[in-house]
C-alpha positions as a printed Julia matrix, in Angstrom:
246×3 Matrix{Float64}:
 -11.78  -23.74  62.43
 -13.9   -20.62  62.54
 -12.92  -19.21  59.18
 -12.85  -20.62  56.24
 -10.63  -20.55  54.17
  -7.69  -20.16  55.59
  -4.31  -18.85  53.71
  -0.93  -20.22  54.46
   2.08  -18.43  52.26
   5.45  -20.93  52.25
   8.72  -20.51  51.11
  10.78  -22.82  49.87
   8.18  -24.82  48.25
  10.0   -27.03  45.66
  10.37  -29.88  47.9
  11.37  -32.0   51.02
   9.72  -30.77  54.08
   8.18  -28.14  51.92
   6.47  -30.53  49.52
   5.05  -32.24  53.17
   4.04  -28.97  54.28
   2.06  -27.92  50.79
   0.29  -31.13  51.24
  -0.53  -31.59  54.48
  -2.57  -28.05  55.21
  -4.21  -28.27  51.36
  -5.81  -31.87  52.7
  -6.7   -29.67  55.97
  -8.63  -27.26  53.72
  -6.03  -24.34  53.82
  -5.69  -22.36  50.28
  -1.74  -22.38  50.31
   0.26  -20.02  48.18
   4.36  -21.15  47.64
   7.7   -19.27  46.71
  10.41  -20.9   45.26
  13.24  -19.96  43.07
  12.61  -22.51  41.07
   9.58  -21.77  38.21
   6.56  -24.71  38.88
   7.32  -27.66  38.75
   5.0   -30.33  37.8
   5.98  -32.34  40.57
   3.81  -30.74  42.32
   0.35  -32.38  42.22
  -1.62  -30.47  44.55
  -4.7   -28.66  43.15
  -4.07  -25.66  42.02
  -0.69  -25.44  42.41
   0.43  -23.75  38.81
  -1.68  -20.5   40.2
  -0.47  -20.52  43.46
   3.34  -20.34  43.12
   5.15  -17.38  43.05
   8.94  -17.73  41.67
  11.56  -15.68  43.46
  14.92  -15.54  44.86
  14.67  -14.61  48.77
  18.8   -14.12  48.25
  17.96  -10.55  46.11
  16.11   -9.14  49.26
  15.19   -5.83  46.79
  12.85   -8.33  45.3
  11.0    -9.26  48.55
   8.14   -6.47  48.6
   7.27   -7.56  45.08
   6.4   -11.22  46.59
   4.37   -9.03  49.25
   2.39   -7.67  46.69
   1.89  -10.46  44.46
   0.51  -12.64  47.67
  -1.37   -9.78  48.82
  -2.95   -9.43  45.63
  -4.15  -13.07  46.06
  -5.62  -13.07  49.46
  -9.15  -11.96  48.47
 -10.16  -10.8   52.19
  -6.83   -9.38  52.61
  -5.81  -11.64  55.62
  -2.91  -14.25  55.92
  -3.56  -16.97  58.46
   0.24  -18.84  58.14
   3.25  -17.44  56.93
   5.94  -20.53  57.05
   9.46  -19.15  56.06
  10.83  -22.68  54.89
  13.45  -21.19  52.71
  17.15  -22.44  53.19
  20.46  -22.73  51.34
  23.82  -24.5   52.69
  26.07  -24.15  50.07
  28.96  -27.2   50.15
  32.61  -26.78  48.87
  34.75  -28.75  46.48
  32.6   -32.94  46.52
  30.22  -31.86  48.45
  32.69  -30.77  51.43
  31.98  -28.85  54.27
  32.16  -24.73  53.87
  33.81  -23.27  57.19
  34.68  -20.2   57.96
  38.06  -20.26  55.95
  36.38  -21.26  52.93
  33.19  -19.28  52.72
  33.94  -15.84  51.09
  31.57  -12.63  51.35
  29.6   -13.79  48.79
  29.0   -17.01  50.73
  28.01  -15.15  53.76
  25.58  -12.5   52.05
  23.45  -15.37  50.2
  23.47  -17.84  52.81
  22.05  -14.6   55.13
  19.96  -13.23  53.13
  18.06  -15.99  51.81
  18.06  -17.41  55.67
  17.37  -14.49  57.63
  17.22  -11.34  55.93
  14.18  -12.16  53.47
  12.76  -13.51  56.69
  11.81  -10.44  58.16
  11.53   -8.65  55.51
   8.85  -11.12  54.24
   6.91  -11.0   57.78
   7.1    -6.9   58.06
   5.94   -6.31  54.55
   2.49   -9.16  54.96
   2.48   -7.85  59.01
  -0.93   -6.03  58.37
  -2.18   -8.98  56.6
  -1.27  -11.16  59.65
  -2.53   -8.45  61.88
  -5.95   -9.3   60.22
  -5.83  -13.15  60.09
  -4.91  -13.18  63.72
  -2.14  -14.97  62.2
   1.12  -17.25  63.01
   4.52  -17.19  61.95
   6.81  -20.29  61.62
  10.17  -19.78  60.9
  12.32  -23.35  60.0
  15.31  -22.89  61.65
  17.73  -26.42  62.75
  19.8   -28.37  64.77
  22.64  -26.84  63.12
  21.89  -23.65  65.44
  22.53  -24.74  68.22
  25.34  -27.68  68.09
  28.0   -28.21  65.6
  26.97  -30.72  62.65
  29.6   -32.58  60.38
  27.54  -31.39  57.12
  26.23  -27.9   57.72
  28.55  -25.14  56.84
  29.55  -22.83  59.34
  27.13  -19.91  57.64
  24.36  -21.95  57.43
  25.12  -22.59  61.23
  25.26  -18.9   61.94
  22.11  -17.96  60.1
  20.15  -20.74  61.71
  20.95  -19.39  65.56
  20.33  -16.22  64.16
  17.01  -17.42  62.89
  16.74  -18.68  66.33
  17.04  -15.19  67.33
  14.95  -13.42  65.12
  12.3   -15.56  66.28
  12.23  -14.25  69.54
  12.59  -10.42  68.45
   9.15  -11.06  66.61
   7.78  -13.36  69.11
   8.39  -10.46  71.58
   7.27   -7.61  68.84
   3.98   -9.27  66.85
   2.65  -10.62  69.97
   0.82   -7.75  71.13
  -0.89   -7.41  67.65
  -2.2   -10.54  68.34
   0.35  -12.65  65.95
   2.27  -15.57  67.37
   5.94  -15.65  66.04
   7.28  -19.73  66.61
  10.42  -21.57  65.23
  10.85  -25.04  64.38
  14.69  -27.08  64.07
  14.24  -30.08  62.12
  17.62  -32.6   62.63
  17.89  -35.28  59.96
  15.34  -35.63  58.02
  14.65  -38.05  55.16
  14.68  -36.07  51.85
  16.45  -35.75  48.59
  19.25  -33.82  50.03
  20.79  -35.89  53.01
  24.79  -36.21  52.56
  26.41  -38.82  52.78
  27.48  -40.6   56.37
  23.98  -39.69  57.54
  22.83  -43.22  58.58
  26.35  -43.4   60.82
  25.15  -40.34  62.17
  21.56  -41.72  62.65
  23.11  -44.62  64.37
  24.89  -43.08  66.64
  23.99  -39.91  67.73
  20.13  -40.35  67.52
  18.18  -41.82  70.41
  15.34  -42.84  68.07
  18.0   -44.29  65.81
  16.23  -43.22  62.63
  15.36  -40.38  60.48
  12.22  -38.39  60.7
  10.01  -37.64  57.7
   8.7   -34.27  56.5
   5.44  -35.22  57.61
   6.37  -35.2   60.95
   7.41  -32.2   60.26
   4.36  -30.71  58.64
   2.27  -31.84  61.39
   4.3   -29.42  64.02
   4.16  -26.67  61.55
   0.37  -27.64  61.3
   0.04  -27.68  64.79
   1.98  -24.37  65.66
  -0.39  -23.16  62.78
  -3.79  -23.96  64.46
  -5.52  -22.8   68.03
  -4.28  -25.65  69.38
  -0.82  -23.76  70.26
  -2.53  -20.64  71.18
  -0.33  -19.87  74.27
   2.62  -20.84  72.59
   4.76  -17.8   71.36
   8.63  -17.09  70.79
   9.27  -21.13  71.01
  11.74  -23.09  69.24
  10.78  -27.12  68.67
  13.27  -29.04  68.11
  12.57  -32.36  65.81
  15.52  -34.58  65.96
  14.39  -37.87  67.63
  16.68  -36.45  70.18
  20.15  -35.64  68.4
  20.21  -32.54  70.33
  20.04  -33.77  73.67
């Protein structure tokens, strides 16, 4: 690295491939800042982790250019290296069930968005100047949900994701020339606290690999979209499914 340290803001810190994420750069020497709804927690045992969490809701978007100001008041050379929009919410119906589009109202819709797109790019264009001056990267967590229909994801969860997908590109296309590279990543099933039910049928037979990945795996593409190593790559979506997309 030729600057040190580096800065990484996440969202949607509290766990899972978030968690992976925290931990992974922090042993890689980045100072990482997180957002969650939820207040600390203290599951989390990385250092420093008490002062480096910001609590918000990404679904009241008004809120967003608060978070702004609180990270930028915590970068002390006023330049972000990573900005990781992990955030994501699939709300389920009635045990867990499936929301489609007859069951998912407007308020359904206008959560599910904001949180998953909206606060997105509202995040990125309010800390753009600070990624303008860490030569910084983007990684928005999309999934496979995006792009093929899934038997657990709702249907706005689906929608947000390929939309996600989209917005990707529109920075990709729009930060480039300011020297910031705007990447996605669509994680498939992956083992955390929130799998549904029927996922190991699913595993078994419609993943190549025939098993789940782990957030690490994850965190080590984010890492690796977050480093010079990926210097040419820009308005890319990686998909990390073992396969299930194919």
């Amino acid at each position: 690295m030729s600057e040190s340290p580096r800065y990484m803001l996440l969202t949607g810190a509290s766990r899972g491939i978030g968690h992976a994420t925290v931990k992974l750069f922090q042993e890689r020497g980045w100072t990482v800042l997180t957002v969650s709804r939820q207040p600390f927690s203290s599951d989390c045992k990385w250092p420093n982790a008490a002062a480096s969490h910001i609590q918000a809701d990404l679904a009241h978007i008004d809120a967003i250019e608060e978070v702004a100001a609180e990270a930028r008041r915590r970068l002390p050379n006023g330049k972000l290296h990573a900005l990781v929009n992990n955030a994501g919410i699939s709300p389920k119906g009635p045990e867990s069930s499936r929301l489609g589009v007859l069951g998912s109202d407007s308020h359904v819709w206008t959560t599910v968005m904001n949180v998953n797109v909206v606060s997105n790019a509202l995040l990125a264009r309010a800390l753009f100047p600070e990624l303008v001056a860490g030569q910084g990267v983007v990684v928005n967590v999309t999934s496979i949900a995006g792009v093929k229909v899934h038997p657990y994801a709702g249907t706005a969860y689906a929608a947000s994701k390929a939309a996600l997908a989209a917005l990707t590109r529109e920075m990709a296309h729009e930060f480039g020339p300011h020297g910031v590279r705007v990447n996605a990543i669509a994680p498939g099933e992956i083992d955390t606290s929130i799998l549904s039910p029927g996922t190991q049928e699913l595993v078994d037979s419609a993943i190549p690999l025939r098993r789940l990945g782990s957030p690490r795996e994850v965190a080590e593409t984010i890492y690796f979209l977050s480093t010079p190593a990926s210097s040419y790559i820009n308005g890319a979506e990686i998909h990390i499914n073992g396969g299930q997309h194919v």
